[in-house]
N, C-alpha and C positions, 0 to 999 in steps of 0.2 A: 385659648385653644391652640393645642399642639398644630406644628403645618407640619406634613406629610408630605416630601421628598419624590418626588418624580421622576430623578435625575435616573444615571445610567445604573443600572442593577449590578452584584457583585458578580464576580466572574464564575461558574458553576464549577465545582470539583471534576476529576474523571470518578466514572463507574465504579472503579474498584482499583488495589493495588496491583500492580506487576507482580507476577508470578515469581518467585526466585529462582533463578535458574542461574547456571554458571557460565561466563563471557567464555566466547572464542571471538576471535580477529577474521576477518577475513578482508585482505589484502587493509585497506586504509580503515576499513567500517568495521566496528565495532557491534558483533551482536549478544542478545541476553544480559546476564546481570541486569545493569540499570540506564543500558544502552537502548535510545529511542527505536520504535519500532520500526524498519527497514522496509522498503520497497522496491521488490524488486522483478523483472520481465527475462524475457528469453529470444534471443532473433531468432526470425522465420527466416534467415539466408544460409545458403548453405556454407557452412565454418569453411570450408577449401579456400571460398573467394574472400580472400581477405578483405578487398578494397569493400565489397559490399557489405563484410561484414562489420569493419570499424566504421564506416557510414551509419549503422544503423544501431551503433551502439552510441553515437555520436548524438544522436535524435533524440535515444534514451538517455541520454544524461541533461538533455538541454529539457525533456519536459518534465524531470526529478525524481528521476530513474538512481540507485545507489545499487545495486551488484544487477550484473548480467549474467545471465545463464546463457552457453555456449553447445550446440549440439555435437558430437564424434562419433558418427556411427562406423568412418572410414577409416585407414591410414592416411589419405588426402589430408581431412579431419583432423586428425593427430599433427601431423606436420607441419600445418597453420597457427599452431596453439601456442608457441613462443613468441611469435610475431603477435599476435593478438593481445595476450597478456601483456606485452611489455607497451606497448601502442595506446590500448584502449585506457580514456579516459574514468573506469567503472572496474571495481575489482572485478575478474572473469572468473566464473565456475563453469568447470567442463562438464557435462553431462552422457556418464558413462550406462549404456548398455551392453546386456551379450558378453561383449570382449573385454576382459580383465587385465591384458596386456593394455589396453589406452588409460588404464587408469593409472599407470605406471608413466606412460607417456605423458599427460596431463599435468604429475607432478612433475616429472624432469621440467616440463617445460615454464613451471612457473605458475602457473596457477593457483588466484586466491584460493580455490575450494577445490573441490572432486566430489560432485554428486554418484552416486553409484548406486543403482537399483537390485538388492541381494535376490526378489523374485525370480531375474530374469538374466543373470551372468553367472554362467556352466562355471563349475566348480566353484561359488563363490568363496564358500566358509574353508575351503582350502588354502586359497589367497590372501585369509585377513592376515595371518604373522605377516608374511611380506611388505602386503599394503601399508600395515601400522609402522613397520618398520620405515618406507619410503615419505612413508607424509611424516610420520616423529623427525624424520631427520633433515626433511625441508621446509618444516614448521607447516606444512598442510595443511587445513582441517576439511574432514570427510561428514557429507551430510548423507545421513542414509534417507534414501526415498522409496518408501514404499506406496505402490499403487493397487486402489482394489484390483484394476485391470489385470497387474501381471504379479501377484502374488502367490508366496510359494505354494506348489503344489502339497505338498504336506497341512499344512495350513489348512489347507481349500478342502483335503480328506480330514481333517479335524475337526472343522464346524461349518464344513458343507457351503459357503459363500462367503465372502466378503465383509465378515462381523465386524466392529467396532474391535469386540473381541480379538479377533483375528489379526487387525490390522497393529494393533497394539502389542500383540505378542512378537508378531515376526520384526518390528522397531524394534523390541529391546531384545531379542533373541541375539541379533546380529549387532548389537550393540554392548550388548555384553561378550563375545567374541573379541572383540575389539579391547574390551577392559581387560579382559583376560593376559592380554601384552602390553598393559599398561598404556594403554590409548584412550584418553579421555576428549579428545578436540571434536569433537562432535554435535551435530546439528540432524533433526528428525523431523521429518513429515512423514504424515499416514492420509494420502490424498483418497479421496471417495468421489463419484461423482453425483450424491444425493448429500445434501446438505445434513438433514438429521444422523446417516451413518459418520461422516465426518466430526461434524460437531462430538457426539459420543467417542468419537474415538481418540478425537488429541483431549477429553476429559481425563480419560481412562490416563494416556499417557502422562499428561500432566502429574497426576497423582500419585504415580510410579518410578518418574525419573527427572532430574534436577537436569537435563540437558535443554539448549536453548531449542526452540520449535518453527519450524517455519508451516505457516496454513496454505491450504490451497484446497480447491473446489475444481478437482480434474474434468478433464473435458467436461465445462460448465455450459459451455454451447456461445451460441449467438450474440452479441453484444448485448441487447436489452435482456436474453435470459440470465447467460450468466453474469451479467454484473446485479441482477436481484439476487441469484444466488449464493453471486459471493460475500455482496454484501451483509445477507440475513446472517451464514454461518460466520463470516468473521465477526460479524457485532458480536455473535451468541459468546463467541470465546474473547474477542478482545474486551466488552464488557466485563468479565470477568479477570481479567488480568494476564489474560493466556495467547501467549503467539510473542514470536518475539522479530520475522519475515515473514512479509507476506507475497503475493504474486497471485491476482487476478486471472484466471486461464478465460482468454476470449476469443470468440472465431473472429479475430479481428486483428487491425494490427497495431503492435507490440506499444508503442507510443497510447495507444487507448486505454490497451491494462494499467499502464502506469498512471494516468490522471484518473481512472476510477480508485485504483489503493490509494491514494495520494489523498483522494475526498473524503474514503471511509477514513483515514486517521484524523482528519480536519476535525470530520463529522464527530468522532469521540472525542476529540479535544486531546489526543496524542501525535497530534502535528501542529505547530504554530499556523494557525490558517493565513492564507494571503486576500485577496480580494473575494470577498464573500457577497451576493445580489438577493439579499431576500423579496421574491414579490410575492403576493396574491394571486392565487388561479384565477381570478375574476369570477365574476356571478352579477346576475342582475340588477345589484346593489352598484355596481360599478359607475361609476360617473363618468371616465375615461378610459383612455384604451390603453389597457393595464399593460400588455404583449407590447406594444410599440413602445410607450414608455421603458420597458426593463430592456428591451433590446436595446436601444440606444444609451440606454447608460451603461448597461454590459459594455456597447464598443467604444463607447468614448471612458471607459476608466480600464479597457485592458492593456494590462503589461502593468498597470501598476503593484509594486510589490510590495506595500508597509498591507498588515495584519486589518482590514477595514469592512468594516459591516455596512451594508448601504440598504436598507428599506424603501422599497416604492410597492407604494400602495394607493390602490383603487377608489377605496372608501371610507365612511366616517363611524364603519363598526367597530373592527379589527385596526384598522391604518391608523389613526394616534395610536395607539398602544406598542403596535408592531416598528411604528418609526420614532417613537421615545426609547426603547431599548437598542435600536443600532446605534453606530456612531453617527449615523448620518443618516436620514429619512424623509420621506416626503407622504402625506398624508393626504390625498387628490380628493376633489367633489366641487360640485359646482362654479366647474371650469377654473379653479383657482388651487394651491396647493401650497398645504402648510408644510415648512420645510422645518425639520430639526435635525438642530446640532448637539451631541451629547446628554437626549436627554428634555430638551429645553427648544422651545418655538424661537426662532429668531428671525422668521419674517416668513410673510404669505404672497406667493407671485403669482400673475396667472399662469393657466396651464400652456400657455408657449413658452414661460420661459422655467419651464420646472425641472427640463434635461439639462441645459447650462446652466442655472444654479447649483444644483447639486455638481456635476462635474468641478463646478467653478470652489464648493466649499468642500469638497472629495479632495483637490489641489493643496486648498491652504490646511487640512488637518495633515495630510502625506506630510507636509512639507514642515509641519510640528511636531510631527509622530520620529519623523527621520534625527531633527533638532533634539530631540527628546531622548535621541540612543535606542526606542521601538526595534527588536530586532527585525528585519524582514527575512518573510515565507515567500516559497515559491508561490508566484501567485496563479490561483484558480478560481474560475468563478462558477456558482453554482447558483441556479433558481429555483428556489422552496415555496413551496408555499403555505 
């Protein structure tokens, strides 16, 4: 009789290939082509105060944050924006409304990007030769962003609200402007704040134009709303190969958007993941106290950053099964708990000592995985069940 293999299962493919789209730079990060998908937030301080503002770009780089988005609604605004760019740790995109003179200021001053919203800045399509001309000649690249919110009025007497349609036209409307002077450095979003219009709409775009894409779910709301919301729409399109930045919109602050995009790339397998905690919801089958368990090994293996899957689990349904395919698991029930490593049972302790064993072989795999050359991921830990 053949024996049938237990060990750790192969590693699962992504969903689908990358989109082909064409690379721009911005400032150090590399986006589209076959440049890993990007993550990135926006400070809630106001750009004037410098000190607070590199503090909190400081935040977002340490919890793996890669470009920053910069508000300028002012001249104060504008003035700041050299200092900024040359200081901050994260390449800086200024984020231009209304006034089409800052977006001039923006590039003088060094900035990776210049967001610019065509909806909503008086005489836009006037100022693209100039604009293409300023960022061609200090290697720029211009992301146009449009929002259902403040899209053009034209548009809005065309198909009467905020279409998929609509949002897709006015992107390459003004993007073709742009080609027109021979400016291809460009980067598009067409933000919604209902997932299904979104989703339809960077399809549409996709299909249309070979420029790199960044997703977002505008005013998405509250933490737990929108991080379901954005989650769902980004899966929909990164599943598919499509997004190439992202940025979580949350009533929350800016360090939180970035470890939810950070989980969804994990989550597809377009981010090297770092510390992974899968447990069980518990249910009556439970033998143990499933919560206090995963919480204590949550804090006794955080900061660890080699790529590690750790299963703790409840019971003798689901919990072998669930703790043979992590790297490291524990399979709990009548007060005692099978511990596996890779795959394979390598000893049962009771359940006092079933947090410091796993921390204690969580240690020695880190410390083979690092010996091994494993590259390490920002580490995040997430509980599934």
């Amino acid at each position: 009789m053949t024996a049938i293999s237990l060990g750790m299962p192969s590693v699962p493919t992504r969903l689908a290939e990358r989109r082909k789209s064409r690379q721009i730079q911005v400032g150090t990060v590399a986006v589209g082509g076959d440049a890993p998908v990007s993550v990135q937030s926006m400070t809630t301080t106001r750009t004037s105060d410098i000190g607070a503002t590199l503090q909190q770009i400081a935040e977002l780089t340490a919890s793996g944050c890669q470009i920053v988005r910069v508000a300028c609604p002012t001249q104060d605004d504008a003035d700041a924006l050299a200092t900024i760019a040359r200081k901050s740790q994260l390449p800086v995109i200024a984020d231009i409304h209304f006034q089409p003179k800052y977006v001039f200021a923006a590039i003088e001053a060094g900035c990776a990007a210049v967001r610019v919203n065509p909806g909503n800045i008086k005489q836009f399509d006037d100022k693209v030769k100039e604009i293409a001309r300023a960022a061609k000649d200090h290697g720029t690249p211009i992301r146009i962003g449009v929002n259902a919110g403040s899209l053009d009025r034209r548009l809005l007497q065309k198909y009467g609200k905020a279409t998929p349609e609509a949002l897709a036209e006015s992107a390459l409307w003004e993007a073709s402007l742009f080609e027109e002077h021979d400016f291809r450095d460009i980067k598009i979003s067409v933000k919604h704040n209902d997932p299904v219009v979104m989703v339809e709409a960077y399809r549409q775009l996709a299909a249309q134009c070979d420029y790199p894409l960044h997703l977002g779910v505008t005013e998405a709301g509250p933490a737990f709303q929108g991080t379901i919301k954005s989650a769902v729409a980004f899966g929909a399109l990164l599943s598919q190969g499509i997004g190439d930045t992202i940025r979580v919109s949350l009533s929350a602050p800016p360090v939180e958007e970035v470890k939810v995009g950070n989980q969804i790339l994990e989550s597809l397998n377009l981010r090297q993941r770092g510390l992974e905690i899968v447990s069980c919801p518990s249910c009556g089958r439970a033998q143990v106290d499933v919560y206090k368990l995963a919480e204590e090994v949550t804090a006794g293996l955080t900061g660890m950053e080699v790529p590690l899957r750790v299963a703790v689990m409840g019971c003798v349904v689901n919990g072998p099964g669930e703790a043979r395919e992590a790297d490291l698991g524990v399979a709990s029930g009548n007060g005692k708990g099978q511990i596996f490593v890779k795959g394979e049972v390598i000893k049962t302790v009771p359940e006092s000592k079933i947090v410091e064993t796993l921390i204690e072989e969580a240690m020695k795999l880190a410390e083979q995985m690092e010996a091994d050359g494993i590259a390490s991921g920002e580490p995040s830990v997430s509980v599934a069940g």
